[in-house]
C-alpha positions as MATLAB code, in Angstrom:
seq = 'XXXXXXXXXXXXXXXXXXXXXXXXXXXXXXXXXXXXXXXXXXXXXXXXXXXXXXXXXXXXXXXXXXXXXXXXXXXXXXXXXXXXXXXXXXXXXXXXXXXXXXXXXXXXXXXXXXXXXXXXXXXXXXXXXXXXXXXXXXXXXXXXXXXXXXXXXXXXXXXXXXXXXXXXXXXXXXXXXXXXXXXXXXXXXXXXXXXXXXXXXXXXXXXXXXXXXXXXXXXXXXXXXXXXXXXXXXXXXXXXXXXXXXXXXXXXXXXXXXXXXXXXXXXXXXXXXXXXXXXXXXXXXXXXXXXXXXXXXXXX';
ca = [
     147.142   68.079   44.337;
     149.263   70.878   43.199;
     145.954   72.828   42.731;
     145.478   72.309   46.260;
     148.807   73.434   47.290;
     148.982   76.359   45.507;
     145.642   77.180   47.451;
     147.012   76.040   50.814;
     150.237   78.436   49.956;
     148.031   82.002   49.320;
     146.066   81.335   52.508;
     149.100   80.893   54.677;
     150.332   83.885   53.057;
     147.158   85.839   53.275;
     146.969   85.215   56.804;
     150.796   86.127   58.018;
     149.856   89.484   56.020;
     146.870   89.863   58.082;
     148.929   88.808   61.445;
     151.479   91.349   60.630;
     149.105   94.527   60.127;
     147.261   93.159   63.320;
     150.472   93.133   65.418;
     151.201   96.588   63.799;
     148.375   98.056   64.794;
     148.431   96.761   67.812;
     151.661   98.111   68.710;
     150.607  101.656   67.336;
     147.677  101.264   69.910;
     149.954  100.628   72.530;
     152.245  103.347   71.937;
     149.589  105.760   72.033;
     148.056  104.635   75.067;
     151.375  104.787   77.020;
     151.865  108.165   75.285;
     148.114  109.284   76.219;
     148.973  107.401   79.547;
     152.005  109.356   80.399;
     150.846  112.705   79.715;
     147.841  111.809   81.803;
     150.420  110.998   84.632;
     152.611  114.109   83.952;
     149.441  116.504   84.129;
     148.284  114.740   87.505;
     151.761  115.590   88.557;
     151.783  119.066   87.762;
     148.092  119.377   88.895;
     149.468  118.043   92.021;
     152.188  120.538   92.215;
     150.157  123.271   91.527;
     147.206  122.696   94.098;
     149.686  121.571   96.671;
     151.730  125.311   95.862;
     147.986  127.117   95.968;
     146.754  125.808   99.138;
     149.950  126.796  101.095;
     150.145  130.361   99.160;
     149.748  133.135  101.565;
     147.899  135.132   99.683;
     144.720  132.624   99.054;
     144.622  132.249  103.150;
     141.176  132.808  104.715;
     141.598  134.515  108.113;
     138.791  133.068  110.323;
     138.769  136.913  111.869;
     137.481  138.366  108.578;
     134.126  136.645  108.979;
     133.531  138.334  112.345;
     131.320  140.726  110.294;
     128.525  138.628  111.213;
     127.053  140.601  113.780;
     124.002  141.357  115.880;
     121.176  142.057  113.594;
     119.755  145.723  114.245;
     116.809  144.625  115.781;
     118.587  143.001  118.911;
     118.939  144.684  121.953;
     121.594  144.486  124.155;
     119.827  142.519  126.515;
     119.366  139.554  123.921;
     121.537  136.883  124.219;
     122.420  136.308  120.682;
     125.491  135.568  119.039;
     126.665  133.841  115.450;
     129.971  135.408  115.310;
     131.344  132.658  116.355;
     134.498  131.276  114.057;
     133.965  128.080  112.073;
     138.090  127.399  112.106;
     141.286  129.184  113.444;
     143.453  130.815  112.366;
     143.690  130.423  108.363;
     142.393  127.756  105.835;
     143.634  128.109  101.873;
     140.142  129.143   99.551;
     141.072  126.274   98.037;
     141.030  123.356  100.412;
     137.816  121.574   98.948;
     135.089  120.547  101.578;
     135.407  124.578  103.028;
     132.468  125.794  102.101;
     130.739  122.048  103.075;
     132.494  122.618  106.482;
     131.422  126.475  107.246;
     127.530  125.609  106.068;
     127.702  122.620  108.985;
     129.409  125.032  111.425;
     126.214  127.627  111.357;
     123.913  125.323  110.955;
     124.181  124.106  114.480;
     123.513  127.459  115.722;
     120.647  128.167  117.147;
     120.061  131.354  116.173;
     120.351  130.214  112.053;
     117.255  129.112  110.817;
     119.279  128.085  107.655;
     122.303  128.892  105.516;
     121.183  130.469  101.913;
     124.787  130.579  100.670;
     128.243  130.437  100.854;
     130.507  131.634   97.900;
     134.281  132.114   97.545;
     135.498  135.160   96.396;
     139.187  135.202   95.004;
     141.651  135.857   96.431;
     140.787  135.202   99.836;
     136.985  135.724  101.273;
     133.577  134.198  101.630;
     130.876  135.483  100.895;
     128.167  134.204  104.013;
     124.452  134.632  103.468;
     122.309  133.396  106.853;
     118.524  133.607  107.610;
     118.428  134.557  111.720;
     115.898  133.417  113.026;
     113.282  135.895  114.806;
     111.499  136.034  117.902;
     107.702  136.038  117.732;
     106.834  135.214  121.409;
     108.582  134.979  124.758;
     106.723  131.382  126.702;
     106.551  132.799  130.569;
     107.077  129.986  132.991;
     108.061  130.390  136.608;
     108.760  134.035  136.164;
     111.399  132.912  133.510;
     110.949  134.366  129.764;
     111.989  131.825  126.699;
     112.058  133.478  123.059;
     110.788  131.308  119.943;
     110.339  132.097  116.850;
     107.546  130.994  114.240;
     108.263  127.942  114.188;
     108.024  127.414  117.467;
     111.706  126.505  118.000;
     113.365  127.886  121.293;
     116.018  130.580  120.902;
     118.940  130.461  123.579;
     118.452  132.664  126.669;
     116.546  132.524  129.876;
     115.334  135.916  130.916;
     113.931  137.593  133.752;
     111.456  140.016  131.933;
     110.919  139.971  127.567;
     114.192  141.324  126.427;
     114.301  144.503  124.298;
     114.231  143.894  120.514;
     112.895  147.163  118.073;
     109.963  144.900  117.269;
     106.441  144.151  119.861;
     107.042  140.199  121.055;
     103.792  139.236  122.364;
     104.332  137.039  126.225;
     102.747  133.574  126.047;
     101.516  132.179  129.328;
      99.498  128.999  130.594;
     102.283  126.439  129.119;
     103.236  123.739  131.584;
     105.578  121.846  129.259;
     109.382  122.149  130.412;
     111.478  124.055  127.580;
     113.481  122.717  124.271;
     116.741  122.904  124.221;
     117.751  125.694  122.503;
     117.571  125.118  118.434;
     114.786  122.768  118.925;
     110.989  122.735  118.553;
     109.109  122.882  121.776;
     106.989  120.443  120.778;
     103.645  121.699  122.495;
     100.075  121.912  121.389;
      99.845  125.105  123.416;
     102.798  126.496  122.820;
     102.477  126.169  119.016;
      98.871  127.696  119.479;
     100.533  130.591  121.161;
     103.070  131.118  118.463;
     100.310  131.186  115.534;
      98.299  133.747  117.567;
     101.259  135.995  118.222;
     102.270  136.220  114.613;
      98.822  137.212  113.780;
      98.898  139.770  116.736;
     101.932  141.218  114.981;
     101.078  140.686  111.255;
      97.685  142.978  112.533;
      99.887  145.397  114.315;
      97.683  144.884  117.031;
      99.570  146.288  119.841;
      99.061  149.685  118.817;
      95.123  149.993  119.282;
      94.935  147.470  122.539;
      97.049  147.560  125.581;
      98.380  143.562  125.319;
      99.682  141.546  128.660;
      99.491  138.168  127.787;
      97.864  135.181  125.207;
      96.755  132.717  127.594;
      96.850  129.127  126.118;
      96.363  126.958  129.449;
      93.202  125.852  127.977;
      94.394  124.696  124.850;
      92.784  121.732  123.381;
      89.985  121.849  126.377;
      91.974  121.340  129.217;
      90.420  123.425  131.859;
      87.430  123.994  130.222;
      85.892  122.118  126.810;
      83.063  124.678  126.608;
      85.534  127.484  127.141;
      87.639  129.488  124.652;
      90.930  127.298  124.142;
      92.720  130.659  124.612;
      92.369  134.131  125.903;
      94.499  137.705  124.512;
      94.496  139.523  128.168;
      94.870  143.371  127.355;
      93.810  146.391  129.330;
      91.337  149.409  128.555;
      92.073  152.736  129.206;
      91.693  152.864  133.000;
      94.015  149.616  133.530;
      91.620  147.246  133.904;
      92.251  143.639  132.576;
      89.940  142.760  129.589;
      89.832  138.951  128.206;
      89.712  138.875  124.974;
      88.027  135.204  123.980;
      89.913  134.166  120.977;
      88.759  130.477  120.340;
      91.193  127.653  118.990;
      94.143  128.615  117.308;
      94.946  129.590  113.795;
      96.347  126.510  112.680;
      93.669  124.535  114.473;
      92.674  121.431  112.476;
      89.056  121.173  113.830;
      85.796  122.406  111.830;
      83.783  125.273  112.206;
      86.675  127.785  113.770;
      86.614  131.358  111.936;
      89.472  132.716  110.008;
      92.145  135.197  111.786;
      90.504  137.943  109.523;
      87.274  137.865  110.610;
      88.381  137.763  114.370;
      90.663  140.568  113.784;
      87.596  142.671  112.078;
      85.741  141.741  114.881;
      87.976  143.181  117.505;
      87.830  146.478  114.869;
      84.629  146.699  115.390;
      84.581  146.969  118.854;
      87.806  149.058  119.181;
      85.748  151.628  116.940;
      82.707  152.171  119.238;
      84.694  151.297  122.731;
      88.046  152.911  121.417;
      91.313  150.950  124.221;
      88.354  148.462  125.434;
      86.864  151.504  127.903;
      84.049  150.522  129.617;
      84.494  146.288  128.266;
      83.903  143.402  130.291;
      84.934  140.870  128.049;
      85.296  140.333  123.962;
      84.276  137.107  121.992;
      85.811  137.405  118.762;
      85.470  133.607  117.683;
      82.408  134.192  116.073;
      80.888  135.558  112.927;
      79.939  137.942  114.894;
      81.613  139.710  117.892;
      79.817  139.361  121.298;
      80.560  141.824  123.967;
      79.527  142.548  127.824;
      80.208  146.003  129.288;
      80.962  146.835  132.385;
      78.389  148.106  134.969;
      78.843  151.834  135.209;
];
């Protein structure tokens, strides 16, 4: 029994011993997370202070005016209605205020003329740095004596025109599309007008308004709808003496359908001919679409 006592007595001791350097510890814990806690709280406090004092400090103010800089590209004529100087806030915003940047990118991107926003840094202590791509025109659609610019991609630019406005650059005048116009910003969403598009940028990736006097790519027979046997569409130029020559070009480059040519072996083609009937004199009609070109002269 007293064996058993003596036993009983260590392990009560043993285990208020172990109780105490538990609670100790635990305490120490708990001191140093309210110490780790408070700091925490004083820093958020002071970070508080400080971003509240930096985003109402005069000299980290971004004046909307100072990104009027973005101005008409020196390719644009006067005539061309273009314009992305338009400010994305008034007045002045602090550098610091933390969705800017977010805000400024959404602000251009819903201009039509902004194909898409390749950066936007801050520069201490007060200016952005804006990088756009502008989009470009690469055909003007005719319809109703009415010009519409769009650009590669076959998305409308704003504008409605009487004649092609003046740009430093050959735009190319689509004609034969029926479909009313996009909005401006938006895909026109036409078979012929995207046909029209592809064959203008390979008119001015060949340069070739400076060998053939160009009037018009004709796409109202796009996908066979005048004519399945025909040429989907037709370059219209003129020779030397002002006559209208059709130029048969076939489908379009981005056609999906089998047997068409590529661009480069039309464009040789039409070389070809240019070099033994230099500005189309004395041509009826071109067929580039094939391997070979196919031409009929004009009874002299």
């Amino acid at each position: 029994m007293a064996a058993a006592s003596m036993a009983a007595g260590k392990a009560a001791r043993a285990f208020a011993g172990f109780a105490r350097l538990v609670t100790l510890a635990l305490y120490r814990w708990g001191m140093a997370v309210a110490v780790v806690g408070g700091v925490a709280w004083l820093l958020l406090l002071v970070h508080r202070k400080v971003y509240d004092h930096l985003l109402h400090e005069e000299r980290y103010q971004v004046d909307a005016r100072s990104l009027a800089v973005l101005s008409r590209p020196q390719w644009a004529g006067k005539g061309l209605d273009f314009s992305v100087g338009e400010l994305p806030f008034a007045g002045k915003v602090s550098i610091f205020q933390a969705d800017l940047t977010e805000r400024v990118a959404e602000f251009y991107k819903r201009n039509p003329w902004v194909a898409r926003v390749v950066r936007i840094r801050k520069e201490l202590p007060n200016r952005l740095r804006i990088q756009l791509e502008i989009r470009r025109p690469v055909a003007s659609v005719e319809q109703k004596g009415n010009y519409y610019l769009v650009d590669r991609e076959s998305v409308r630019l704003p504008g409605k025109y009487s004649r092609t406005p003046d740009v430093r650059f050959y735009i190319p005048v689509v004609v034969g599309v029926v479909s009313a116009p996009a909005d401006p910003g938006q895909p026109w969403h036409d078979p012929a007008v995207e046909a029209g598009v592809a064959v203008a940028q390979s008119v001015i990736d060949y340069d070739l308004s400076k060998d053939v006097g160009l009037i018009a790519i004709d796409v109202e027979n796009v996908e066979g709808r005048k004519n399945a046997r025909d040429s989907e569409i037709v370059i219209w130029a003129e020779d030397v003496l002002k006559n209208l020559v059709p130029i048969q070009w076939g489908r379009s480059p981005v056609t999906e359908k089998f047997g068409e040519v590529p661009v480069d072996l039309k464009m040789k083609n039409l070389r070809l001919v240019l070099m033994a009937c230099p500005k189309l004199h004395g041509i009826q009609t071109v067929k580039i679409q094939f391997q070979r070109p196919y031409v009929v002269t004009r009874d002299r």
